[in-house]
VEXDREN-533519 format. One record per residue (C-alpha): x, z, y negated; residue in three letters. Coordinates in steps of 0.25 Angstrom, whole numbers, plus 5000, padded with zeros to 4 digits. Each point is the difference from the previous one (the first is absolute). Example, Ala and Ser with C-alpha at 12.3 -4.5 7.8 and 13.67 -1.06 7.14 Angstrom:
<u 5049; w 5031; v 5018; res ALA> $
<u 5006; w 4998; v 4986; res SER> $
//
This chain:
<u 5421; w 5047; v 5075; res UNK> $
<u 4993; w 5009; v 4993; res UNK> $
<u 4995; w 5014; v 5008; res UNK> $
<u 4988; w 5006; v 4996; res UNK> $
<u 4996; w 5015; v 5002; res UNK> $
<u 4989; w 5008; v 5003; res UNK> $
<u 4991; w 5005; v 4989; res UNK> $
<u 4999; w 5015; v 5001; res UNK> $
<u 4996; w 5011; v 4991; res UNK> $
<u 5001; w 4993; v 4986; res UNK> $
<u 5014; w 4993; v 5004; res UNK> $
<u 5008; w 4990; v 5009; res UNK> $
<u 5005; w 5007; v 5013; res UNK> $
<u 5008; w 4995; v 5012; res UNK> $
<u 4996; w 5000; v 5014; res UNK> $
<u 5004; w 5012; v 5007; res UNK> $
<u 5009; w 4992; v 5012; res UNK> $
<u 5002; w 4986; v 4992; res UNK> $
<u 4992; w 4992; v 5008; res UNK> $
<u 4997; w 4987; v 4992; res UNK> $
<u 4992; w 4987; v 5004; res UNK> $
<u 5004; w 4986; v 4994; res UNK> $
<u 4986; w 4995; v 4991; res UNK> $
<u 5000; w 4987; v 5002; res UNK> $
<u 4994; w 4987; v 4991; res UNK> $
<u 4991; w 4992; v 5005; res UNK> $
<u 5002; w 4988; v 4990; res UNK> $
<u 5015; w 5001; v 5008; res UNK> $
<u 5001; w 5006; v 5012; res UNK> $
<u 5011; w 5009; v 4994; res UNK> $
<u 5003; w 5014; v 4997; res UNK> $
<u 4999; w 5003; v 4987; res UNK> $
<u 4997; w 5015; v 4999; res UNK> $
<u 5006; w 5012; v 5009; res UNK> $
<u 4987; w 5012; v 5001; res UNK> $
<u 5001; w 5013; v 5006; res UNK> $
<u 4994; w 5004; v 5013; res UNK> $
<u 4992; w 5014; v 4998; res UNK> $
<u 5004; w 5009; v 5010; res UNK> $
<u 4990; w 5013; v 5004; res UNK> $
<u 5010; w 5008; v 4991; res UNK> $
<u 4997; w 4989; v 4989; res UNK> $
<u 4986; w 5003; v 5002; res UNK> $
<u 5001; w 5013; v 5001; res UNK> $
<u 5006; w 5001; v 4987; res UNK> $
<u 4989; w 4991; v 4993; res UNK> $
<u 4989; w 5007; v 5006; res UNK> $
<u 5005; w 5014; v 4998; res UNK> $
<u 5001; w 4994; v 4983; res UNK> $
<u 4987; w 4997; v 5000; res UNK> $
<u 4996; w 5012; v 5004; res UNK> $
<u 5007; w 5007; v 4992; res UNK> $
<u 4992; w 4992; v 4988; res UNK> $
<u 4987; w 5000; v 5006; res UNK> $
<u 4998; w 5014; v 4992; res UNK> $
<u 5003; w 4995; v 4987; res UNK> $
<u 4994; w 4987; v 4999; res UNK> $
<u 4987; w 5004; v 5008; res UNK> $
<u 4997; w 5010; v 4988; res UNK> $
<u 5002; w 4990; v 4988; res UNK> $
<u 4988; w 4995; v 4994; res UNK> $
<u 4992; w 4988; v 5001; res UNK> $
<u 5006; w 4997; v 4988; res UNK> $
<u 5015; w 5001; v 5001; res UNK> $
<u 5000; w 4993; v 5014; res UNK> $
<u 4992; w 4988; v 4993; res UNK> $
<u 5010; w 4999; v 4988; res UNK> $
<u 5011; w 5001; v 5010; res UNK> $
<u 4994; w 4987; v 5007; res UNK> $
<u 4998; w 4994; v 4990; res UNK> $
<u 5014; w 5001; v 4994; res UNK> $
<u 5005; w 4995; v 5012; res UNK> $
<u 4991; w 4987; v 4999; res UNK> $
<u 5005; w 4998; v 4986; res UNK> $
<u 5013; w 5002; v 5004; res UNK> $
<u 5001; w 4991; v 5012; res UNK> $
<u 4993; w 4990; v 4991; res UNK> $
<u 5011; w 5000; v 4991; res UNK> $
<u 5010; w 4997; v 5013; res UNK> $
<u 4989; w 4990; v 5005; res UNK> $
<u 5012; w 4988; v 5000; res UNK> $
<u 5009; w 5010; v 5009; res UNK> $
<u 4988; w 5004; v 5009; res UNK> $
<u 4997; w 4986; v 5001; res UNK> $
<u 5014; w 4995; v 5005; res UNK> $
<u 5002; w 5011; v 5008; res UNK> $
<u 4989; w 4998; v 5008; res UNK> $
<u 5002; w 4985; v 5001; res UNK> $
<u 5013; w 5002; v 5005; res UNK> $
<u 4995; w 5011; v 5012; res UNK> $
<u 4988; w 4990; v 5003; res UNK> $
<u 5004; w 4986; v 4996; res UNK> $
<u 4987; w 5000; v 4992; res UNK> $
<u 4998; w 4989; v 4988; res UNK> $
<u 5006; w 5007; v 4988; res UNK> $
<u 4988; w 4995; v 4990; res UNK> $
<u 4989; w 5001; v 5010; res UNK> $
<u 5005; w 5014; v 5003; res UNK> $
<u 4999; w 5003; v 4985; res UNK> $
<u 4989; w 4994; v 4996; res UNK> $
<u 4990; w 5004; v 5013; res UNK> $
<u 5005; w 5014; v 5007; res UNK> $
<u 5008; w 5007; v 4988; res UNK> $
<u 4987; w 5000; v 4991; res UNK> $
<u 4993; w 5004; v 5010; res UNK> $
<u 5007; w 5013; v 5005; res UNK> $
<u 5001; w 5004; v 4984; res UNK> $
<u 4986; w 4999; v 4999; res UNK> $
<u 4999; w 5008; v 5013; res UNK> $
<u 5010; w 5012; v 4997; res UNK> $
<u 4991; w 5001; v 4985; res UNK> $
<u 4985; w 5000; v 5009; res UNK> $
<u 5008; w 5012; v 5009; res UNK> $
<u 5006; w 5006; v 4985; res UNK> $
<u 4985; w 5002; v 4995; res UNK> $
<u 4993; w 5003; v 5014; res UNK> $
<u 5008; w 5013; v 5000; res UNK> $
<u 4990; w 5005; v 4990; res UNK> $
<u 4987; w 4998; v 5008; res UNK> $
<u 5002; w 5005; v 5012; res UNK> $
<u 4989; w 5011; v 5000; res UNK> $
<u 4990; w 5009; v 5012; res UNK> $
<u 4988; w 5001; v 5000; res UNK> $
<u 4993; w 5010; v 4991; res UNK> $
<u 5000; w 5013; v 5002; res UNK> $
<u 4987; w 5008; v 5004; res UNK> $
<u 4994; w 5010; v 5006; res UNK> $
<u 4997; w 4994; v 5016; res UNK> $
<u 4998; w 5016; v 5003; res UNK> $
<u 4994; w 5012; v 4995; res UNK> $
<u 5011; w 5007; v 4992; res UNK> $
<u 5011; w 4990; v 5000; res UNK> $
<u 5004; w 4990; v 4994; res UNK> $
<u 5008; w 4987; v 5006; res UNK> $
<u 5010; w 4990; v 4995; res UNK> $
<u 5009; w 4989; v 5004; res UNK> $
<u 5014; w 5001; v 4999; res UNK> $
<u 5008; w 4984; v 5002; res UNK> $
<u 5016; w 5002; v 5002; res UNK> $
<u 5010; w 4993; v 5003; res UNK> $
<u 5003; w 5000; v 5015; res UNK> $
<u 5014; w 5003; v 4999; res UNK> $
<u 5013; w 4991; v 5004; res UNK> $
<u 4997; w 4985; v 5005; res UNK> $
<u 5008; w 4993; v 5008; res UNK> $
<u 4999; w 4986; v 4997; res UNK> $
<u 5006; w 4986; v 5004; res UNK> $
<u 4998; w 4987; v 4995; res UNK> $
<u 5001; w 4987; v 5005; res UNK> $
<u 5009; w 4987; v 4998; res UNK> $
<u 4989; w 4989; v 4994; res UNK> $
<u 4999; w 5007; v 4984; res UNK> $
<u 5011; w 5011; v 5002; res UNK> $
<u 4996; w 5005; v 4983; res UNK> $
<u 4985; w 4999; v 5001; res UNK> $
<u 4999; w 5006; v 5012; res UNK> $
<u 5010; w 5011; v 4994; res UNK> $
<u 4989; w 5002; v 4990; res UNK> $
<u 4988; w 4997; v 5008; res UNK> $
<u 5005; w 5014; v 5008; res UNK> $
<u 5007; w 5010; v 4989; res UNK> $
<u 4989; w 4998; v 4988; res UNK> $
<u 4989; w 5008; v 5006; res UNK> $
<u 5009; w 5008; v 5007; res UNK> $
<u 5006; w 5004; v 4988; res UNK> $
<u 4988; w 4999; v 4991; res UNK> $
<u 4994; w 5010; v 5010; res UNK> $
<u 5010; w 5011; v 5000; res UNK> $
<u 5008; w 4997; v 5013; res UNK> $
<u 5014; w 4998; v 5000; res UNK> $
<u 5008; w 4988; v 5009; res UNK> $
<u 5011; w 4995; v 5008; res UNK> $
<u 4997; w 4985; v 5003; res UNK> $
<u 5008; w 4992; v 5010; res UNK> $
<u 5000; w 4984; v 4996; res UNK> $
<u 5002; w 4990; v 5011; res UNK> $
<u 5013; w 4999; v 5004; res UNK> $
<u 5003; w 4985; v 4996; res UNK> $
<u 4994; w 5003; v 4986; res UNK> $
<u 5005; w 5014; v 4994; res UNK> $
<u 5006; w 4995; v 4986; res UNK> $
<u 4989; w 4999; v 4994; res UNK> $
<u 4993; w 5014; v 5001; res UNK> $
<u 5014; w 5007; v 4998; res UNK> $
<u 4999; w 4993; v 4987; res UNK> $
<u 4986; w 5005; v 4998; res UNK> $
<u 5005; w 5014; v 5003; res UNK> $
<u 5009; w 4999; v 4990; res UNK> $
<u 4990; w 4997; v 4991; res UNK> $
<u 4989; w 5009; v 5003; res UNK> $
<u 5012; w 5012; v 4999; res UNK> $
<u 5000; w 4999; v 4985; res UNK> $
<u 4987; w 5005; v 4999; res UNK> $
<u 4998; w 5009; v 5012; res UNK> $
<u 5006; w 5014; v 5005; res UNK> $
<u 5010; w 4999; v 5008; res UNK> $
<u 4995; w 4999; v 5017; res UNK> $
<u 4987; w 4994; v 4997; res UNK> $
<u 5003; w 4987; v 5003; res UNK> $
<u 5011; w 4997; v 5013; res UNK> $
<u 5005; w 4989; v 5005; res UNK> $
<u 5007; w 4997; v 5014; res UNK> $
<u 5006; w 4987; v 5005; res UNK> $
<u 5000; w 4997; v 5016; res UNK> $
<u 4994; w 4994; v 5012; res UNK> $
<u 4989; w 5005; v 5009; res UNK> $
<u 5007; w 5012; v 5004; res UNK> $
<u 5000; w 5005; v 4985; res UNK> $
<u 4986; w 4997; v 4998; res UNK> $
<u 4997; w 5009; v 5016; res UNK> $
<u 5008; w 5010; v 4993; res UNK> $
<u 4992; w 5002; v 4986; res UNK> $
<u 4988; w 4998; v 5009; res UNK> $
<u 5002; w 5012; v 5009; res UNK> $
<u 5004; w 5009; v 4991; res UNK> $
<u 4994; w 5012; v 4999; res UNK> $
<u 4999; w 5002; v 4987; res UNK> $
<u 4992; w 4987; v 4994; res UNK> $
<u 4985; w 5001; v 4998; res UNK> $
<u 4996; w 4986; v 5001; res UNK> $
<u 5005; w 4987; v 5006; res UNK> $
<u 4997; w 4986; v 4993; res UNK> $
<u 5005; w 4986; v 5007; res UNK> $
<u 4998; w 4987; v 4996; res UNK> $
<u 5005; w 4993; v 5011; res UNK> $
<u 4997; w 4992; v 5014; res UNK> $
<u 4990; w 5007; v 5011; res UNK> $
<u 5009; w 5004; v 5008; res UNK> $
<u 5009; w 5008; v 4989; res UNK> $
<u 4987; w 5006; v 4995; res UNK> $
<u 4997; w 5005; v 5015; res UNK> $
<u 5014; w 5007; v 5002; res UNK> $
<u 4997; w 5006; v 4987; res UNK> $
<u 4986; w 5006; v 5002; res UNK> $
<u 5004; w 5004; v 5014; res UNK> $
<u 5014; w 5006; v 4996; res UNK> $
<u 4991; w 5006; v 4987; res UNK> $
<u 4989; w 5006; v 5010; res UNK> $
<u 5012; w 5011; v 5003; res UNK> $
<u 4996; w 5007; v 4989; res UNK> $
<u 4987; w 4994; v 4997; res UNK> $
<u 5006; w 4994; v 4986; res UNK> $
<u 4991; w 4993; v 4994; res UNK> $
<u 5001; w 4985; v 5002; res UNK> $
<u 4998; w 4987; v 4990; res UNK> $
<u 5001; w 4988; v 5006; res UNK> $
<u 5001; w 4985; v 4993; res UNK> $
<u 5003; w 4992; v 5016; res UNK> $
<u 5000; w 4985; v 4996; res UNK> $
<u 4988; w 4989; v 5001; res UNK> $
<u 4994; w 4987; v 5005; res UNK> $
<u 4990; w 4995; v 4988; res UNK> $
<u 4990; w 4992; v 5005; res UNK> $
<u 4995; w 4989; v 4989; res UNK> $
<u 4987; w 4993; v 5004; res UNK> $
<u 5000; w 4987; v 4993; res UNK> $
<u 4984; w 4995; v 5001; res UNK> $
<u 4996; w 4986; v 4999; res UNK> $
<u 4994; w 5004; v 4985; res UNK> $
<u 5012; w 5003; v 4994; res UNK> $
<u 5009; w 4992; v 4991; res UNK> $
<u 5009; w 4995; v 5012; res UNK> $
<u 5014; w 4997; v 4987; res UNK> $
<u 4999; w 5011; v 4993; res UNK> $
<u 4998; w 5009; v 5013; res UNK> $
<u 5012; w 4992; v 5006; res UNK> $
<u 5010; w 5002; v 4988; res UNK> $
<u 4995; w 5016; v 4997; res UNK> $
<u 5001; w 5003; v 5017; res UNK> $
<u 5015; w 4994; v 5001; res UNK> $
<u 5005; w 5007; v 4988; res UNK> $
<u 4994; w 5014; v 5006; res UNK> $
<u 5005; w 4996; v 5014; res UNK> $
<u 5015; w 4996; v 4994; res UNK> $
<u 5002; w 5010; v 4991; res UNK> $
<u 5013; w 5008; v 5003; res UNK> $
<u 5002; w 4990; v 5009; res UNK> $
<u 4987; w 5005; v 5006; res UNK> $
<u 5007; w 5014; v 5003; res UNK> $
<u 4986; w 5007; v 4996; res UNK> $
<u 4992; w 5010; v 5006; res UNK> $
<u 4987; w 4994; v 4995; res UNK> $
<u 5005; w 4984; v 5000; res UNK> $
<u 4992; w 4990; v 5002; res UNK> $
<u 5005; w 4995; v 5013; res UNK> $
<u 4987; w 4999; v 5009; res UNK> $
<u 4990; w 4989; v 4997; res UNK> $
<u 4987; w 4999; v 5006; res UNK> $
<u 4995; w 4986; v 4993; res UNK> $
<u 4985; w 4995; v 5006; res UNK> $
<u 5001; w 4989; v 5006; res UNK> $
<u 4993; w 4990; v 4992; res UNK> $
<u 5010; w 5001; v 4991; res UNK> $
<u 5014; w 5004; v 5008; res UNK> $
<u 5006; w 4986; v 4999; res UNK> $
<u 5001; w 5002; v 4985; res UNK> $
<u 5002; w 5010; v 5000; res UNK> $
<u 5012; w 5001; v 5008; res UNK> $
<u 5005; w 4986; v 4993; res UNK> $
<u 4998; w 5006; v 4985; res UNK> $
<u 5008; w 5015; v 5005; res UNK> $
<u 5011; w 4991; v 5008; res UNK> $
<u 5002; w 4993; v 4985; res UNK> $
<u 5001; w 5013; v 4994; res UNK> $
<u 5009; w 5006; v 5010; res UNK> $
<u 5009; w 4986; v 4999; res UNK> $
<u 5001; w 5002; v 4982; res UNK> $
<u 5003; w 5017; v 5003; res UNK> $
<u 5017; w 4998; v 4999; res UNK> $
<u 5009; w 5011; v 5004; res UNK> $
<u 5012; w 5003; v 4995; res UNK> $
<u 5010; w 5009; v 4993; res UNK> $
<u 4996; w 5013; v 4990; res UNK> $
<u 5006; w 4992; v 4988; res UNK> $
<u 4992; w 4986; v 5002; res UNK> $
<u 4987; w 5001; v 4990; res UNK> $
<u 4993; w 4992; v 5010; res UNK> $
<u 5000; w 5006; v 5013; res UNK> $
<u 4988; w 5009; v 5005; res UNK> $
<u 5006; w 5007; v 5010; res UNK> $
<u 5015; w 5004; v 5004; res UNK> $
<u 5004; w 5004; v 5014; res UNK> $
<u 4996; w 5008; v 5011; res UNK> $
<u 5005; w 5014; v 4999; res UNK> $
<u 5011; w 4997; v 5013; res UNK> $
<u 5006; w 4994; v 5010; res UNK> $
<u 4992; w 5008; v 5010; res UNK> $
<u 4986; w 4998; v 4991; res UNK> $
<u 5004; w 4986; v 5002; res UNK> $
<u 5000; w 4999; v 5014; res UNK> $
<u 4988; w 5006; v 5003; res UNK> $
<u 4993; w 4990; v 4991; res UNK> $
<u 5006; w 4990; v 5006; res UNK> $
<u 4997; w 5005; v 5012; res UNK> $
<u 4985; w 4998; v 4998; res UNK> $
<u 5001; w 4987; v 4997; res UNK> $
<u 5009; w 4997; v 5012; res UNK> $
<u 4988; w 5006; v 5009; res UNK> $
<u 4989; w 4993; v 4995; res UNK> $
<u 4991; w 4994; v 5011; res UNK> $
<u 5001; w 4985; v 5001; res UNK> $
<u 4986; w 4998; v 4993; res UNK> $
<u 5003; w 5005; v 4988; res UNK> $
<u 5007; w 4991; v 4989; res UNK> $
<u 5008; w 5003; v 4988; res UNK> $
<u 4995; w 4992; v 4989; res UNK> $
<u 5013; w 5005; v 4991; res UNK> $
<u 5011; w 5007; v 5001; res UNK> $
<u 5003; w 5009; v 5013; res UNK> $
<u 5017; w 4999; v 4998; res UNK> $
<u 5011; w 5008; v 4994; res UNK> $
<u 5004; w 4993; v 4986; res UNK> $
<u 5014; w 4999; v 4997; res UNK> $
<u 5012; w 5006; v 5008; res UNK> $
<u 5002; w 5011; v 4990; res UNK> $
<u 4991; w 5015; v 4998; res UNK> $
<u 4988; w 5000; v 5008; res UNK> $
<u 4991; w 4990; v 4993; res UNK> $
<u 4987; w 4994; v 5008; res UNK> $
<u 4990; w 4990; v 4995; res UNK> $
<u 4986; w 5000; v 4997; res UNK> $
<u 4993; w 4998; v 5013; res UNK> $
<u 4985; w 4997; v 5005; res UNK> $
<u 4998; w 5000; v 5013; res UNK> $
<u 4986; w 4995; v 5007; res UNK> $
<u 4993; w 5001; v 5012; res UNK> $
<u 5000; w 5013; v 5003; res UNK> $
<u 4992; w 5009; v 5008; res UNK> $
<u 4996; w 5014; v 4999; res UNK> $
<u 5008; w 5007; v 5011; res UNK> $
<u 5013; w 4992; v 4996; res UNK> $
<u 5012; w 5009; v 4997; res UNK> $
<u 5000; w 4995; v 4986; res UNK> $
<u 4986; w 5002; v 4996; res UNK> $
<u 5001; w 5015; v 5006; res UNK> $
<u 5014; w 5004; v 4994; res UNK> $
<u 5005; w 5001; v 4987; res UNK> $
<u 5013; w 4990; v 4996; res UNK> $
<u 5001; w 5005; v 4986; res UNK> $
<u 5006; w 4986; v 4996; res UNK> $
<u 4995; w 4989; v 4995; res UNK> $
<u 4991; w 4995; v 5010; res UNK> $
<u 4985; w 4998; v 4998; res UNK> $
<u 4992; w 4998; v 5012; res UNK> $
<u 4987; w 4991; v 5000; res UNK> $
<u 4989; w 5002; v 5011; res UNK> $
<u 4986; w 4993; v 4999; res UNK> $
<u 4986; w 5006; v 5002; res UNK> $
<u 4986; w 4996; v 4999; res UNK> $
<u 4990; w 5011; v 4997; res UNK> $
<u 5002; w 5012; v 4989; res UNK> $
<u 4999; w 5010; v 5013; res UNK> $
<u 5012; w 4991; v 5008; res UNK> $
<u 5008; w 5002; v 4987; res UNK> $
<u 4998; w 5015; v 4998; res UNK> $
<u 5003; w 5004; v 5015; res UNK> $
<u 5013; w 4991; v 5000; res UNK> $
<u 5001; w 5007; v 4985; res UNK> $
<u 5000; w 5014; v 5007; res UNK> $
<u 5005; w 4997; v 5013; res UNK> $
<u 5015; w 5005; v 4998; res UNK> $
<u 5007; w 5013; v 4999; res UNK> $
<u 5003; w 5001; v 4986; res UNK> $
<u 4988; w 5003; v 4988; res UNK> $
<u 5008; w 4999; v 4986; res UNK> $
<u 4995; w 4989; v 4994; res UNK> $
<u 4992; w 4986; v 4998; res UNK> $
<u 4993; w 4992; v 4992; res UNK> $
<u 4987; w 4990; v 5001; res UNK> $
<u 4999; w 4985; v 4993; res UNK> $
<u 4987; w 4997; v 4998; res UNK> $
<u 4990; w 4998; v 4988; res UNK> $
<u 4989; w 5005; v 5008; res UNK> $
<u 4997; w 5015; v 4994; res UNK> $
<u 4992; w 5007; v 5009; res UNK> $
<u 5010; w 4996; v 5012; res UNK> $
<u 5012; w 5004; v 4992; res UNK> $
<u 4992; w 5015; v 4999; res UNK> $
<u 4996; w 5000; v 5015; res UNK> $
<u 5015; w 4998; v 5003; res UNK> $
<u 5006; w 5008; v 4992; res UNK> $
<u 4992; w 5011; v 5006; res UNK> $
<u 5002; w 4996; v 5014; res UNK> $
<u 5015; w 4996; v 4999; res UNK> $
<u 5008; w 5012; v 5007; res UNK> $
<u 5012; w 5000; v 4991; res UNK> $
<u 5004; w 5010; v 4987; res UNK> $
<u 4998; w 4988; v 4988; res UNK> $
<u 4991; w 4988; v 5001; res UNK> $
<u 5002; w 4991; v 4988; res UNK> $
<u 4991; w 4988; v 4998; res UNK> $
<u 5006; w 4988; v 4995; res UNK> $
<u 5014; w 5004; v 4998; res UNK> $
<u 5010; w 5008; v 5007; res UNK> $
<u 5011; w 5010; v 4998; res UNK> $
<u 4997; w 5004; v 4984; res UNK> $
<u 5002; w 5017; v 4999; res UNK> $
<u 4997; w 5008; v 4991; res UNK> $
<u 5005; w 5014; v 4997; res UNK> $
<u 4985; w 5006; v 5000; res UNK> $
<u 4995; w 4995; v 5012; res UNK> $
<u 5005; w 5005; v 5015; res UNK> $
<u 5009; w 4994; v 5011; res UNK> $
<u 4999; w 5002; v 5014; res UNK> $
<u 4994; w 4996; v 5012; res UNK> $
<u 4996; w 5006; v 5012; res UNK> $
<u 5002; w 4996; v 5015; res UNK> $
<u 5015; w 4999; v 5004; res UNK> $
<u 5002; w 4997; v 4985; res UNK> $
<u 4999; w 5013; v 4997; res UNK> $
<u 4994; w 5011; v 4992; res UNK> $
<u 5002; w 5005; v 4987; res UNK> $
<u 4998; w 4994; v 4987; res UNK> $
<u 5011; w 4997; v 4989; res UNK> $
<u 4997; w 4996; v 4985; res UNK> $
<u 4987; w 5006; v 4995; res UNK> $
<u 4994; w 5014; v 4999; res UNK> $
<u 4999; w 4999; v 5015; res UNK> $
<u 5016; w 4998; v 4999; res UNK> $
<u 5002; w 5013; v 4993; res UNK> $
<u 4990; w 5009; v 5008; res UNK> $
<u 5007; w 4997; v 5013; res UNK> $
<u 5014; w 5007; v 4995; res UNK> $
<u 4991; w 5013; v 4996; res UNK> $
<u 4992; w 5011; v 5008; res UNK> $
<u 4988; w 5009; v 4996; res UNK> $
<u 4999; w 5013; v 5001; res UNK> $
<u 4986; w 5008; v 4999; res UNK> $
<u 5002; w 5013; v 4992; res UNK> $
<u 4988; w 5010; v 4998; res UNK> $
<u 4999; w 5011; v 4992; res UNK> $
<u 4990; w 5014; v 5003; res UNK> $
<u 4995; w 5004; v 4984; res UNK> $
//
């Protein structure tokens, strides 16, 4: 099998003690990779690179550090087909839907990070006290620890290194330890076009990533991962009171009224909920449908669920391709294994196939708040479906779980739409659609989801600080 290397100071290295990890593919079950197990030495040494760039590359201009990004978008375009198969064979994601709906994408957002290098900017200066004059200085904060989660291994790459880059900072990221090939291969790219150090990369498990998280040396800490990573993290990061971004997971809410068109809601929410084999931070996997209309309802997504086919990356007509593990597939099995007796399973709720972790597209019904599956993510492709009767029922039940990342409403009725998007405690509300990014505008959310935004000018400020400098004349 092929080893992979840590990516460290412009070139490949080995780990310091050899310590490798089979990757595994989840189409097979199988090893297909071998990936080395970062050490605190291999931290060390990535970190300690980093730092040694952070000078040079925080005094470049706006300018060269957006030509540097754009370069590299160019040049990662030109090896879109490599990118592509290499992250498919990582994630067992459909090769043309991963070309076609994620590659674009993280382009357009490396480019939207390339030109917001240019206009970051203070506040005026002015005189706030007789005799002096005042300014804003925005830096970059220094070296950022980052690590990246297994459901979009490359876009999370560059959801995290653009505006840390774009900024001024310097890295060392950590991908998830069942998808590294991906981000190595990034790395690689990304080397072409900047100084050596400035972009690191280390392989491992959870060790690796405790070890680059209490280092001494980073400035700032960005996860995207579950709740309880992101709580080991800020409390390990609290140490030295690094500064802290955190991306921690979701359960959308999606509040199906009686006025909206019942199909098209159907067909729209099951593509959003079974995306990634609904392996999505802001899937739409929680339906509150009013009651008037919840037999439909149900019926229409339970056809839509039942024509979503899964599959492998080569097969032009899948959706979705497997679960990220053998162990991911447990636990989503587990959920369905302890539903209460009440609740039914209108489709799917099984395994499919013998081989890689493939489940099927599942509805289940008759649900209540407090159950387990209603309160906890399963970042599969579940959608749940509970009933209410009033606008109010439906926004408490909306509200009443941990997480606040996203959700969306399904209605024709404008002024409801505005009082929900108001009144709705998560980070994105969309209104009669869900899951569509753009580069311009935030993501985040707050609650156990997190805090912190990525993509947007929002995305870029949170990897810089401001300095207040005033000047007696």
């Amino acid at each position: 099998m092929q080893q992979l290397r840590h990516f460290v100071g412009g070139e490949y290295t080995a780990a310091a003690d050899g310590d490798v990890a089979e990757i595994i593919d989840p189409v097979t079950g199988s090893p297909y990779l071998l990936a080395p197990v970062g050490s605190a030495a291999d931290v060390d040494h990535a970190v300690r690179a980093a730092a040694k760039a952070f000078d040079g590359w925080r005094d470049t201009t706006p300018a060269a550090r957006q030509l540097a990004l754009l370069r590299i978008a160019d040049a990662l375009e030109n090896r879109a087909d490599e990118l592509v198969r290499v992250e498919s064979a990582d994630t067992g994601k459909p090769l043309a839907l991963t070309a076609a709906e994620e590659f674009p994408m993280l382009l357009d957002q490396l480019r939207f990070f390339a030109g917001a290098a240019r206009v970051l900017e203070g506040r005026s200066a002015g005189e706030y006290m007789e005799g002096h004059t005042s300014w804003i200085r925005r830096e970059p904060v220094g070296v950022c620890a980052q690590v990246t989660p297994w459901n979009y291994p490359l876009m999370m790459a560059v959801w995290k290194i653009a505006p840390a880059l774009a900024a001024g900072n310097t890295v060392v990221l950590k991908p998830a330890d069942t998808t590294p090939a991906s981000t190595l291969l990034l790395a690689e790219i990304c080397a072409e076009f900047l100084p050596p150090g400035v972009l690191n990369v280390i392989c491992g498990d959870r060790d690796t990533g405790r070890a680059l998280v209490e280092h001494p040396v980073p400035a700032m800490v960005s996860i995207t991962g579950s709740v309880r990573a992101g709580t080991e993290v800020a409390g390990a990061a609290a140490a030295d009171v690094k500064r802290v971004h955190l991306e921690l997971g979701g359960k959308a809410p999606v509040l199906v009224f009686a006025d909206a068109d019942i199909e098209a809601a159907a067909t729209a929410i099951a593509e959003a909920g079974f995306f990634n084999a609904g392996q999505d931070c802001t899937a739409a996997t929680r339906v509150l449908v009013h009651e008037s209309v919840r037999t439909d309802f149900v019926a229409a997504l339970a056809r839509a669920a039942r024509a979503t086919k899964t599959g492998a990356p080569d097969d032009p007509d899948v959706a979705y391709g497997p679960l990220n593990s053998a162990a991911h597939l447990a636990k989503v099995s587990g959920f369905i294994d302890r539903l209460p007796d009440r609740a039914v399973v209108h489709s799917g709720g099984h395994r499919v196939g013998e081989r890689g972790y493939f489940y099927a597209p599942t509805v289940v019904d008759g649900l209540r708040q407090e159950d387990e599956i209603i309160q906890h993510e399963v970042f599969g492709p579940v959608i749940t479906v509970q009933e209410f009767g009033s606008e109010a029922e439906a926004l408490t039940a909306a509200n009443g779980v941990p997480y606040a990342l996203a959700s969306s409403v399904w209605t024709s009725d404008h002024a409801r739409a505005l009082r929900l998007s108001r009144d709705l405690d998560f980070g994105c509300v969309w209104i009669n659609t869900h899951i569509p990014l753009v580069a311009e505008m935030p993501h985040g959310g707050f609650k156990k989801s997190g805090y912190g935004k990525d993509l947007s000018l929002y995305g870029l400020e949170d990897y810089t600080r401001v300095k207040h400098v005033m000047s007696a004349f």
